[in-house]
BAFI-3210 file (N, C-alpha, C; in Angstrom, 3 decimals, decimal comma, padded with zeros to 6 digits):
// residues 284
n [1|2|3|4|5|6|7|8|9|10|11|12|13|14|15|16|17|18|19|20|21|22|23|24|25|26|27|28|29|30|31|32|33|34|35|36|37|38|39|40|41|42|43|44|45|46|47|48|49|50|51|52|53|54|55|56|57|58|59|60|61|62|63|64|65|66|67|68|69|70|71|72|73|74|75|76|77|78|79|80|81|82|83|84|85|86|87|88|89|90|91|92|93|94|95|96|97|98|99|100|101|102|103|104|105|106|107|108|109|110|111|112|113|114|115|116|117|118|119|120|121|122|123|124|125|126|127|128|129|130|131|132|133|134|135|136|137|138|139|140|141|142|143|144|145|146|147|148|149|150|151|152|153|154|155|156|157|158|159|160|161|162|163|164|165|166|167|168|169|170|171|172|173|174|175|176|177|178|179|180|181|182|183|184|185|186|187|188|189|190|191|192|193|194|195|196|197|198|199|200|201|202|203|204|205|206|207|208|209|210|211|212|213|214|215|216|217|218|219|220|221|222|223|224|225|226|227|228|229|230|231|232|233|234|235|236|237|238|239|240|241|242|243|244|245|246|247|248|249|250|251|252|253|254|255|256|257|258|259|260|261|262|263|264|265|266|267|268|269|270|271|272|273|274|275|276|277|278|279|280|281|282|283|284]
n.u [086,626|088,568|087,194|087,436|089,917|090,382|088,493|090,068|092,843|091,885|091,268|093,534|095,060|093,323|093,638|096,397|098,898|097,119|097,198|096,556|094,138|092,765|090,206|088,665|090,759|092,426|090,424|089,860|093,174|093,039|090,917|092,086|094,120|092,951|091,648|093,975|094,951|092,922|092,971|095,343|094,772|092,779|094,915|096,174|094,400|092,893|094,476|093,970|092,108|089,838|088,849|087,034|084,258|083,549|084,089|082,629|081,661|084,614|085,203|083,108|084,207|086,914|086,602|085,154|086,792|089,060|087,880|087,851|090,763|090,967|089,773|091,291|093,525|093,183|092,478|094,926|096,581|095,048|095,428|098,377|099,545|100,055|101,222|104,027|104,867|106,792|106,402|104,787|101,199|100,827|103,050|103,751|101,475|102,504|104,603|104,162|103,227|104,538|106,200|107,444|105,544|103,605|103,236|102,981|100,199|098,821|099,777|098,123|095,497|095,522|095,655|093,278|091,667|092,791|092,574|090,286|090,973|091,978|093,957|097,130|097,230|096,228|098,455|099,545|098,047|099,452|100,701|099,255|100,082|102,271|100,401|100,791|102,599|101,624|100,793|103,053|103,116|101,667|103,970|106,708|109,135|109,353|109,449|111,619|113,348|113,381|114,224|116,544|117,733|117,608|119,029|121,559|122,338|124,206|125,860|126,162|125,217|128,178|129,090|127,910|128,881|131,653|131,311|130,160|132,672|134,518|133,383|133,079|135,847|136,101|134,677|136,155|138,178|137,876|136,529|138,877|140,509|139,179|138,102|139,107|138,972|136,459|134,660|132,261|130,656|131,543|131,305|131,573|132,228|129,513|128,806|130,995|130,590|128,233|128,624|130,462|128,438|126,954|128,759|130,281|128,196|127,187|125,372|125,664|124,464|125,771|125,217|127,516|130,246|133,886|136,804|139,576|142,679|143,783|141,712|140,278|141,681|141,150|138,696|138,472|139,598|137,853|135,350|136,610|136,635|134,419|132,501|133,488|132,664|129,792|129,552|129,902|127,630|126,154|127,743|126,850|124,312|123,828|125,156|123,148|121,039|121,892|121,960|119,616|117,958|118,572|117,943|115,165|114,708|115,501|114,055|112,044|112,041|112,213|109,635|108,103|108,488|107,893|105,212|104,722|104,953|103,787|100,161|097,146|095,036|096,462|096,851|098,715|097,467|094,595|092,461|093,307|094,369|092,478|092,972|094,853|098,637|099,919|099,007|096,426|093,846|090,894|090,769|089,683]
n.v [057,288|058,876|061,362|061,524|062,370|064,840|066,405|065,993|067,440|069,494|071,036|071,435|073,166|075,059|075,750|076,439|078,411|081,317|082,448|085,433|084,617|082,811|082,658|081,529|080,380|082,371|084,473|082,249|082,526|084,760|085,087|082,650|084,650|087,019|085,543|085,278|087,994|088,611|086,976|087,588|090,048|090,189|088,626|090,712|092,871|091,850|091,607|094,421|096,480|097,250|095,111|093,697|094,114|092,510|090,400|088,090|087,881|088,232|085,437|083,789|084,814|083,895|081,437|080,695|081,023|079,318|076,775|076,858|077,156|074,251|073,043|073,543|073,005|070,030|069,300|070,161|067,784|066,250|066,384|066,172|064,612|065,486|067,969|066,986|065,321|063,299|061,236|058,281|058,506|058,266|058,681|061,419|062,766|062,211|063,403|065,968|066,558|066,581|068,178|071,771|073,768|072,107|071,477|074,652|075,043|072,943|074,110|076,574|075,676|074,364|076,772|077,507|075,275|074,884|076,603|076,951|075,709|077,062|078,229|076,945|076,156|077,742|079,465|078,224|080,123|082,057|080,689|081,481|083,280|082,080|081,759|083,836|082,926|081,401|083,212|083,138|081,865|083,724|085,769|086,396|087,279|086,428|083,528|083,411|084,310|081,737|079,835|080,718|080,146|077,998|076,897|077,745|076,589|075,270|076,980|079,172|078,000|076,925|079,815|080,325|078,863|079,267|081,825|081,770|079,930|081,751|083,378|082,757|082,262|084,877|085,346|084,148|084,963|087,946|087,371|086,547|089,107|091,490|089,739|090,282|093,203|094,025|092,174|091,502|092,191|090,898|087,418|085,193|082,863|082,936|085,855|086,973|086,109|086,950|089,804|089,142|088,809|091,167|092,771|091,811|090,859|093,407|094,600|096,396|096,967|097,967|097,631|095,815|096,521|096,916|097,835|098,241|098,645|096,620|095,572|097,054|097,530|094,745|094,936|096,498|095,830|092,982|094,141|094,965|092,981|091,794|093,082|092,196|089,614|089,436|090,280|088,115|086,202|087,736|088,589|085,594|085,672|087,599|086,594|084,431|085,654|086,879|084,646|083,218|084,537|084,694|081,915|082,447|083,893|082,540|080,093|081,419|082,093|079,947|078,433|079,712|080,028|076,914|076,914|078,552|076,533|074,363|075,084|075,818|074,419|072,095|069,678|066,801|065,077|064,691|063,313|063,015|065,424|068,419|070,897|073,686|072,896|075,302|077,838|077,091|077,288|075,913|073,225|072,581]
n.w [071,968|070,761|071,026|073,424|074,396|072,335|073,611|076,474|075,406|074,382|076,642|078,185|076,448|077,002|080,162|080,075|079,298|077,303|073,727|071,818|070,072|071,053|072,741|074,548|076,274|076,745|078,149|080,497|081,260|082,488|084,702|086,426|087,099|088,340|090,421|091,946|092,954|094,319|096,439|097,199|097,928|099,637|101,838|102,794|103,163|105,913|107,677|108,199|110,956|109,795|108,412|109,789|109,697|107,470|107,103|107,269|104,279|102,924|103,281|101,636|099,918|099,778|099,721|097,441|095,638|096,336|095,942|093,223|092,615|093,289|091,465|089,204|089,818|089,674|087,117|085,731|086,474|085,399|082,937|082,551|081,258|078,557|079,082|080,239|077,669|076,864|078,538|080,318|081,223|083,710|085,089|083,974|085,542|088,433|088,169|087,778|089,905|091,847|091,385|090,654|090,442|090,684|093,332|094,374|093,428|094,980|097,733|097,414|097,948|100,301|102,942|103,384|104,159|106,621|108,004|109,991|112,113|114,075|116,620|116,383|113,539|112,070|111,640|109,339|107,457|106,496|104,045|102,131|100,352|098,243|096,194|094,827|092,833|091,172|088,911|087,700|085,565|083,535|083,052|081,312|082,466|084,976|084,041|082,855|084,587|086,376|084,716|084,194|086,521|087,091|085,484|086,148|088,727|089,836|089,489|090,768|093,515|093,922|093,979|096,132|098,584|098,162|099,191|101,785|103,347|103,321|105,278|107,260|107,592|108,184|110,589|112,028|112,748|113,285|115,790|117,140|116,662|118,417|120,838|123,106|123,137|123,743|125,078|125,403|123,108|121,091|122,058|121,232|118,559|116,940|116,906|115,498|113,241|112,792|112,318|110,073|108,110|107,806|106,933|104,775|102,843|102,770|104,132|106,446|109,429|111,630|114,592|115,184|115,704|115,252|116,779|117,825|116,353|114,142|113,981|112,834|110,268|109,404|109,222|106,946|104,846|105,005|103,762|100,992|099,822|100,537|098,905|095,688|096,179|096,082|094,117|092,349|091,799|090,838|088,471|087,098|087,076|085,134|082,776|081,858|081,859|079,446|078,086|077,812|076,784|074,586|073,433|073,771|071,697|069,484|069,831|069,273|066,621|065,543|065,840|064,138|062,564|061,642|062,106|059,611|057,706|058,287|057,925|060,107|057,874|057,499|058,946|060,062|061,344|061,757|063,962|066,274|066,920|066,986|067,427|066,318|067,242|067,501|066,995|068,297|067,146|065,830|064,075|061,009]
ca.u [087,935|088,936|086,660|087,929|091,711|090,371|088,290|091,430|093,600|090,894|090,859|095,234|095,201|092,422|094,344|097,415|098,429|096,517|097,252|095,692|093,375|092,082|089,390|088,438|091,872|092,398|089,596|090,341|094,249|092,099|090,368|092,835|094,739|091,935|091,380|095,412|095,146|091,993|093,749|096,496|094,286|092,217|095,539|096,767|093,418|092,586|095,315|093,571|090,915|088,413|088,260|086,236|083,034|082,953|084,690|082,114|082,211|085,790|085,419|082,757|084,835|088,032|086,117|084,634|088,092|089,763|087,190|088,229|091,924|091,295|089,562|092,524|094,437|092,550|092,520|096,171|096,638|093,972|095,608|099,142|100,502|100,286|102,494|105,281|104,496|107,448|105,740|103,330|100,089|100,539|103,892|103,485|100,737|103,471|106,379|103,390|102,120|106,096|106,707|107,502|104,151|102,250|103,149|102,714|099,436|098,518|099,601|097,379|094,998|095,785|095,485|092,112|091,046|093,288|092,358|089,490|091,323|092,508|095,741|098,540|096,640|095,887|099,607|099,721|097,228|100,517|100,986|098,579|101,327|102,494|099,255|101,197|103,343|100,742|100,782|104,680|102,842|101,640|105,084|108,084|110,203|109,183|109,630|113,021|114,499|112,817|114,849|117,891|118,227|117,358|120,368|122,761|122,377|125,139|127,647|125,292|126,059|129,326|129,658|127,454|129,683|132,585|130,807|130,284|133,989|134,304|132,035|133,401|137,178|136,588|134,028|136,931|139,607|137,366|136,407|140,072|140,880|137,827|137,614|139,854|138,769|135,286|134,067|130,373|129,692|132,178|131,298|131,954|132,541|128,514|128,915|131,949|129,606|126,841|129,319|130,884|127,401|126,597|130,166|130,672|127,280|127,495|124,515|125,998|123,902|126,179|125,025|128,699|131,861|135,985|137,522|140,856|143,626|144,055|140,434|139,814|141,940|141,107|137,509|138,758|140,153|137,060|134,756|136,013|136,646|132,992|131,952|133,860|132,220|128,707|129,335|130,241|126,858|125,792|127,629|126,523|123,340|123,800|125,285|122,359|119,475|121,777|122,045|118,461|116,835|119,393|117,648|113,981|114,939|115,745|113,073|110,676|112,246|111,993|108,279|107,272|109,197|106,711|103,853|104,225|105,229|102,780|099,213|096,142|094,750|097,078|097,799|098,526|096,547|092,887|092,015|093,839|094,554|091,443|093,468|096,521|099,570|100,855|098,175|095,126|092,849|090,313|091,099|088,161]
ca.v [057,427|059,907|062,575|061,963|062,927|065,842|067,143|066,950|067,859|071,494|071,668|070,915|074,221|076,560|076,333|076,719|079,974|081,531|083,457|086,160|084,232|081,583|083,611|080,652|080,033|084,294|084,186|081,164|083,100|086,210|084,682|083,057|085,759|087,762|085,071|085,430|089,172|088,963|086,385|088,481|091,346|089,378|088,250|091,885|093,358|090,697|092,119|095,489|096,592|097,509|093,969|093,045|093,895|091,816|088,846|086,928|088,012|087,608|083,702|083,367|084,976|082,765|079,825|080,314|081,166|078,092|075,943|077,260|076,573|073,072|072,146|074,105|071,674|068,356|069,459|070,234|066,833|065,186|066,422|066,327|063,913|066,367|068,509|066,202|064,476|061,782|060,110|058,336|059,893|058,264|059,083|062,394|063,293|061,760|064,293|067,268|066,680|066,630|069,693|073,282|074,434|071,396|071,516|075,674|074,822|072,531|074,814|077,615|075,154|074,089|077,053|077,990|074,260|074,165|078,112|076,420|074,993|077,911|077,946|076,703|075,510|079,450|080,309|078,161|080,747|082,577|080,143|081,982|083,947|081,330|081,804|085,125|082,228|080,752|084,052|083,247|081,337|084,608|086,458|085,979|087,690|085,202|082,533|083,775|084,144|080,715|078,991|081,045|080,194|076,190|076,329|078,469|076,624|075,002|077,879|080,044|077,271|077,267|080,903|080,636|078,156|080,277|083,406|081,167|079,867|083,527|084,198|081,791|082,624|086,078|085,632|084,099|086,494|089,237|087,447|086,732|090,269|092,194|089,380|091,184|094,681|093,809|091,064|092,033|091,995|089,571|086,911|083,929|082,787|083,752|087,231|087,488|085,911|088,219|090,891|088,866|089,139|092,457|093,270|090,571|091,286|095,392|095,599|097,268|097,386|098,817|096,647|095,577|097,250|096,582|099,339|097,805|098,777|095,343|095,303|097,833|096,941|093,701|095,142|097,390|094,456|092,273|095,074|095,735|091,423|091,114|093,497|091,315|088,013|089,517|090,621|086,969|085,406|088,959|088,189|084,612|085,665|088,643|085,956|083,556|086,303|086,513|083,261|082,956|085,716|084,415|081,119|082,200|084,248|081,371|079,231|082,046|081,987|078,534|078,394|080,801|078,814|075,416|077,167|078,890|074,941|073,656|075,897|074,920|073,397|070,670|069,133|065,260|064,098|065,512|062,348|063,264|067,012|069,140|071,810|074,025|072,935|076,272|078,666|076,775|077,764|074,828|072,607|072,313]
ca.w [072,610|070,088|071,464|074,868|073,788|071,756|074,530|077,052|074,755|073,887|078,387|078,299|075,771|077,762|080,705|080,006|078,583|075,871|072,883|071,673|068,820|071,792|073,625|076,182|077,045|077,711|079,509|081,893|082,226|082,769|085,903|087,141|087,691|089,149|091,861|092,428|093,078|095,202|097,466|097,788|098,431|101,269|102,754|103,120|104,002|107,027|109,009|109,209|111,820|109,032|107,666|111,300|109,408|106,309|107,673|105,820|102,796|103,122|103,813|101,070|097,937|099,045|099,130|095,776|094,496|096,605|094,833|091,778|092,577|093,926|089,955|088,224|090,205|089,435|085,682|085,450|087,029|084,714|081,626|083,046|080,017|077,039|079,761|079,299|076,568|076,556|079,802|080,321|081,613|084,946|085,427|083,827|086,874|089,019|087,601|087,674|091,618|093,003|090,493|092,044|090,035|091,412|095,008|094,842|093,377|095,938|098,962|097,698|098,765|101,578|103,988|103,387|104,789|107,696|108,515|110,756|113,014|115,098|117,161|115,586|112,296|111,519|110,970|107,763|106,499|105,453|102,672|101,159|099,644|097,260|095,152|093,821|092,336|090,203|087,733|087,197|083,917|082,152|082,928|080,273|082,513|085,678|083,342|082,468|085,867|086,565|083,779|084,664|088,284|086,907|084,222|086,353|089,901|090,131|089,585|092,117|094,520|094,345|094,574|097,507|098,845|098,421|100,325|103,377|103,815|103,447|106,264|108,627|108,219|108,770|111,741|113,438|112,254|113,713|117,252|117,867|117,357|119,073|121,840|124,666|123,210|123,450|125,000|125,615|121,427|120,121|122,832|120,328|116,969|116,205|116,942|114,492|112,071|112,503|111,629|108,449|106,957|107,572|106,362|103,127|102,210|102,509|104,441|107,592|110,288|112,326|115,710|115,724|114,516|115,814|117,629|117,564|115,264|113,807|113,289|111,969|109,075|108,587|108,186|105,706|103,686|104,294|102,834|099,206|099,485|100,019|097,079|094,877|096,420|095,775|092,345|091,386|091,611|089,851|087,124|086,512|086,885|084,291|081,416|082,169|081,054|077,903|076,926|077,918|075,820|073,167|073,163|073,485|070,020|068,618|069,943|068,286|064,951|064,953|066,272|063,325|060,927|061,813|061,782|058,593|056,920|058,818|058,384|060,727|057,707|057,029|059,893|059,378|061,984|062,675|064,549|067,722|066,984|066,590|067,679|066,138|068,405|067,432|067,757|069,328|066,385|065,564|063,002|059,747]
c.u [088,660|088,506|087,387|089,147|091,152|089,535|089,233|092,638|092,947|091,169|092,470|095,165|094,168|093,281|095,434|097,745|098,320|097,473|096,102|094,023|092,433|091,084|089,380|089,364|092,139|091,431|089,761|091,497|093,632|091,182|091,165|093,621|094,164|091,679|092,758|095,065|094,276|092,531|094,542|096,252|093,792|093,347|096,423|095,578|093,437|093,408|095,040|092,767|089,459|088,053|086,981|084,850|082,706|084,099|084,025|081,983|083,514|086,184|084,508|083,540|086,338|087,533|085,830|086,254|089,389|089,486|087,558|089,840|091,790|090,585|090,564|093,646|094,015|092,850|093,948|096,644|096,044|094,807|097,658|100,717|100,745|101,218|104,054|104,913|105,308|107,763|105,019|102,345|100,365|101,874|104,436|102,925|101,513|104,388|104,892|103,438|103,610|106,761|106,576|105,875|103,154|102,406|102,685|101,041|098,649|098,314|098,628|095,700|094,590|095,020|093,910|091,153|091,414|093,052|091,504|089,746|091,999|093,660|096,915|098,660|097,017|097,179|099,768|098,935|098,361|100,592|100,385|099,043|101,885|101,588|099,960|101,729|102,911|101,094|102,199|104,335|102,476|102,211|106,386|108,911|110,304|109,762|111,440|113,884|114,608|113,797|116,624|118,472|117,955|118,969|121,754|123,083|123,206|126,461|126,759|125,712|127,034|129,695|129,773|128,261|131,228|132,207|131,242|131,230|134,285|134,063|132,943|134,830|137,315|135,566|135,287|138,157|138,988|137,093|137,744|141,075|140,211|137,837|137,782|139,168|137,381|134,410|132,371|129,884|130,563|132,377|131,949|131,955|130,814|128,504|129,602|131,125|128,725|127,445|129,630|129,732|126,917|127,616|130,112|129,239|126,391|126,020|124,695|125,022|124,199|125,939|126,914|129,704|132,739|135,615|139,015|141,791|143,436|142,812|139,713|140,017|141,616|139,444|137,879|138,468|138,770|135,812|134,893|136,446|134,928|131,983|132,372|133,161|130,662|128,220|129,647|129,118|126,088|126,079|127,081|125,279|122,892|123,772|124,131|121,155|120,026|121,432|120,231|117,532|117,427|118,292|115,909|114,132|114,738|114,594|111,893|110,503|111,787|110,286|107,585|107,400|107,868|105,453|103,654|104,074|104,260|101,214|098,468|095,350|095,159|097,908|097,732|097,751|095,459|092,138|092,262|094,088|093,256|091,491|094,466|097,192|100,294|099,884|096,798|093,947|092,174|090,194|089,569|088,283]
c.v [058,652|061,011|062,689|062,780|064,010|066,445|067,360|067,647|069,500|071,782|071,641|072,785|075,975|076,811|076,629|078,128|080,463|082,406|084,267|085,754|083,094|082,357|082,945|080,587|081,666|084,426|083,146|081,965|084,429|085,942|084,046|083,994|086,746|087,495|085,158|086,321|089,182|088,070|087,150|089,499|091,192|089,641|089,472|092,938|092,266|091,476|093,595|095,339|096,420|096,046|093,690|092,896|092,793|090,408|087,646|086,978|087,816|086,382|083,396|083,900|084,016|081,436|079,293|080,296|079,784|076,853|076,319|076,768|075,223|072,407|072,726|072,798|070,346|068,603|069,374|068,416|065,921|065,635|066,850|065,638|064,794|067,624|068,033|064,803|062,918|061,199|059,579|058,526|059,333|058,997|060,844|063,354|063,405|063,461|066,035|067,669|066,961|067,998|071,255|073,612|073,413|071,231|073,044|075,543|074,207|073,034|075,851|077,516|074,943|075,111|077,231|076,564|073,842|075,504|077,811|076,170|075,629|077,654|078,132|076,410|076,947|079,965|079,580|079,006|081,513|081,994|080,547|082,698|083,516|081,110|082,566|084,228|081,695|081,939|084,439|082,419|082,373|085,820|086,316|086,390|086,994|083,995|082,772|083,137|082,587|080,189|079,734|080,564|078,125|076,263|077,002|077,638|076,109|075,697|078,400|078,989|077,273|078,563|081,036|080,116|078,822|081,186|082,741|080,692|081,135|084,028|083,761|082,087|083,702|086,781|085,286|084,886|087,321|088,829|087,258|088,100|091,181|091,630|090,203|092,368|094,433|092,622|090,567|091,989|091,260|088,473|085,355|083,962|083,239|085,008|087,720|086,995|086,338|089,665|090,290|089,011|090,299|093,110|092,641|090,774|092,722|095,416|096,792|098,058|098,645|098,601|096,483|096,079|096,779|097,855|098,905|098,250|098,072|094,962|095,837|098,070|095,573|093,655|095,551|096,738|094,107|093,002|095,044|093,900|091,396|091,905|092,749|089,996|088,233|089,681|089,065|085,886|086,165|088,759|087,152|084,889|086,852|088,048|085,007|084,099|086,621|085,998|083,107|083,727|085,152|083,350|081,540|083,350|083,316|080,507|080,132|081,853|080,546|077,968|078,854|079,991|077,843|075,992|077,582|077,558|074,335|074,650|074,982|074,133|072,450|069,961|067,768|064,061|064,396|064,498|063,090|064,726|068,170|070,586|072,333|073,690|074,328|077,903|078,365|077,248|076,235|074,287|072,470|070,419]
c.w [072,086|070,444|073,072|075,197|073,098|072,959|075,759|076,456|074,518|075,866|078,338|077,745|076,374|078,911|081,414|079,070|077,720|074,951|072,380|070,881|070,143|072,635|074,920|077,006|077,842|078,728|080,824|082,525|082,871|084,456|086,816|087,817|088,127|090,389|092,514|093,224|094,094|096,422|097,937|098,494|099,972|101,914|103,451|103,850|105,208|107,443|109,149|110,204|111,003|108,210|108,630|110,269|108,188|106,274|107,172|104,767|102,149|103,174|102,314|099,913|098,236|099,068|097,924|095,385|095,171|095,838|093,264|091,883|092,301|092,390|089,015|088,657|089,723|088,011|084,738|085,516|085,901|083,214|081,697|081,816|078,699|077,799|079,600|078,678|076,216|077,588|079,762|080,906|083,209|085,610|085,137|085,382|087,535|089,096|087,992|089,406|092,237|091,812|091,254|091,387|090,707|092,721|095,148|094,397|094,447|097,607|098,360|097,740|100,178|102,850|104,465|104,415|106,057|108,544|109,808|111,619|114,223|115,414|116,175|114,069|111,466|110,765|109,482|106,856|105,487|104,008|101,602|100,159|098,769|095,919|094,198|092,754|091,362|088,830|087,038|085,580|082,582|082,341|082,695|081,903|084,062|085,125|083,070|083,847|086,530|085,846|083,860|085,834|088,512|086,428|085,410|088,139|090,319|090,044|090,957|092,996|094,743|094,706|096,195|098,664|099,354|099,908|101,729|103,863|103,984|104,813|107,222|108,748|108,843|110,183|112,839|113,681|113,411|115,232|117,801|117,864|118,378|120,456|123,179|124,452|123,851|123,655|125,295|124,075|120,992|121,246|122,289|118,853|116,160|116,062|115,680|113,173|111,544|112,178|110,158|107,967|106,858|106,740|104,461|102,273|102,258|102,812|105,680|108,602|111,467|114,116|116,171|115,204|115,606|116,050|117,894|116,697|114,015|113,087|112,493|110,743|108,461|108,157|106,972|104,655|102,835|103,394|100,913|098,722|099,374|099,181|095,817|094,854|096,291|094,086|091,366|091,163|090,388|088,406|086,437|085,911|085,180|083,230|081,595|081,566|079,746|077,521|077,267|076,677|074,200|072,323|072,694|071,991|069,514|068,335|068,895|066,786|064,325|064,509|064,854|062,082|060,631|061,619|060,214|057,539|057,501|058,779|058,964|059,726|057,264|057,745|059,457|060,421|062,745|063,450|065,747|067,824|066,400|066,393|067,242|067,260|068,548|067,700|068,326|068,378|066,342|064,170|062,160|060,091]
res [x|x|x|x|x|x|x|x|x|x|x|x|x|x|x|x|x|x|x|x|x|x|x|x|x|x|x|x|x|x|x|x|x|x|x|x|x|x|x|x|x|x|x|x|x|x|x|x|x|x|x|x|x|x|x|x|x|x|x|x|x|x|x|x|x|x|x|x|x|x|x|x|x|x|x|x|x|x|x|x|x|x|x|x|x|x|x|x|x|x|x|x|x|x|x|x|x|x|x|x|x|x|x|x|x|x|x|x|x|x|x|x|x|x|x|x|x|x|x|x|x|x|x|x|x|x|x|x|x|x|x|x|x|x|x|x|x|x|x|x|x|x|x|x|x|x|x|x|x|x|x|x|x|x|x|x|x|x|x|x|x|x|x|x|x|x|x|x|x|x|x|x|x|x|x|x|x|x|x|x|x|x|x|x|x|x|x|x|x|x|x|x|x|x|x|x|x|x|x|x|x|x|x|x|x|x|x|x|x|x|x|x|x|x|x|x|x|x|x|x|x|x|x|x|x|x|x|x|x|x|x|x|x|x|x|x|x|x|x|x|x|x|x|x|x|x|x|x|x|x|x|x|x|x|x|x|x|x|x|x|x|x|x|x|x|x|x|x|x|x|x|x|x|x|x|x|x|x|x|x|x|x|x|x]
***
């Protein structure tokens, strides 16, 4: 029983992401992220002309590398409890399979089996695009924005929240001045809406502008209003990669701390741990 827990526990640590001292595990992130890139590559070649000729070769390298997903997936799954550790293993799996990493896992599955089916099946091939998502595990600065946009989402909502009252007072501001001038582009309250976002969010298409007096000032206005209402998710987001970088300091110092009080050979329990928890070296 003991070997069974030390052999998922050695497959939990390969592939998930290595350090430098773990070769197997580098190697496993090392392939994954090879079959990422070549997916990606496929799904961008295929839409030339010059794919036409190697259309099977094309089908046989994402199969191998789908098959390769679809046991990264079972494995993750199978060793899903030393993931979160204060579950238990079924409910762990559970918490893994409804997880953004285990559903994007799962779709970059998916299309390759439903690709077959022509018609309407074919367009989920897009999803193939979510694979890129997988290599958000061996990039800090993925990982970052990831844990920023977790901790911060409830101000970001509200901003967002804001914006769109925003949007909507000044779509109707703008069709009840424009309407008479202009009633061929500000036909209804969408129109004035499809201006507030080009406007409030300063991309300016330029499709619709006022010609009015009246309107032309109360663009003015909403302009240097919706530079202000963009810069306020900006900032959250700005203090969020502080406090973030703050913490994974911390977390390091700490990390370095345990290991040095703790070396790989004196761990207190070589029954169940065969493995450093801290650098994956193999316990004597």
């Amino acid at each position: 029983m003991t070997d069974k827990k030390t052999d998922r526990r050695r497959i939990f640590t390969i592939i998930q992401v290595g350090n430098l001292s773990d070769m197997p595990s580098r190697i496993y992130d090392f392939l994954l992220v090879a079959a990422v890139s070549i997916n990606i590559f496929i799904a961008v070649f295929d839409t030339f002309d010059q794919a036409a000729p190697y259309k099977e070769s094309i089908w046989w390298i994402e199969c191998l590398t789908v098959i390769f997903f679809t046991i990264d997936y079972i494995l993750r799954i199978w060793t899903a409890d030393y993931l979160y550790e204060n579950l238990k293993p079924s409910r762990a799996r559970i918490r893994f399979i409804f997880s953004w990493v285990g559903i994007v896992d799962l779709l970059s599955c998916v299309p390759f089996l439903v690709s077959a089916g022509g018609g309407a099946l074919r367009m989920f091939r897009i999803i193939r695009i979510l694979r890129v998502f997988r290599i958000h595990h061996y990039a800090d600065p993925l990982r970052v924005i990831g844990e920023v946009l977790k901790k911060k989402r409830g101000q970001l909502l509200s901003s967002i929240f804001i914006v769109l009252i925003l949007m909507v007072a000044s779509s109707l501001m703008m069709y009840n001045l424009e309407h008479e001038a202009q009633p061929e582009v500000f036909r209804n309250a969408f129109s004035g809406f499809w201006w507030a976002v080009n406007t409030l969010l300063t991309v300016g298409y330029g499709d619709i502008i006022p010609v009015t007096t009246a309107g032309r000032i109360c663009g003015t206005l909403l302009t240097f209003l919706g530079v202000g209402m963009v810069a306020i998710p900006t900032g959250i987001l700005s203090a969020g990669f502080v406090e973030q970088v703050s913490i994974i300091r911390e977390e390091a110092v700490i990390e370095n701390v345990l290991h040095e009080s703790a070396p790989c050979g004196e761990a207190e329990d070589k029954e169940d741990y065969s493995y450093c928890p801290y650098c994956g070296k193999k316990l004597p």
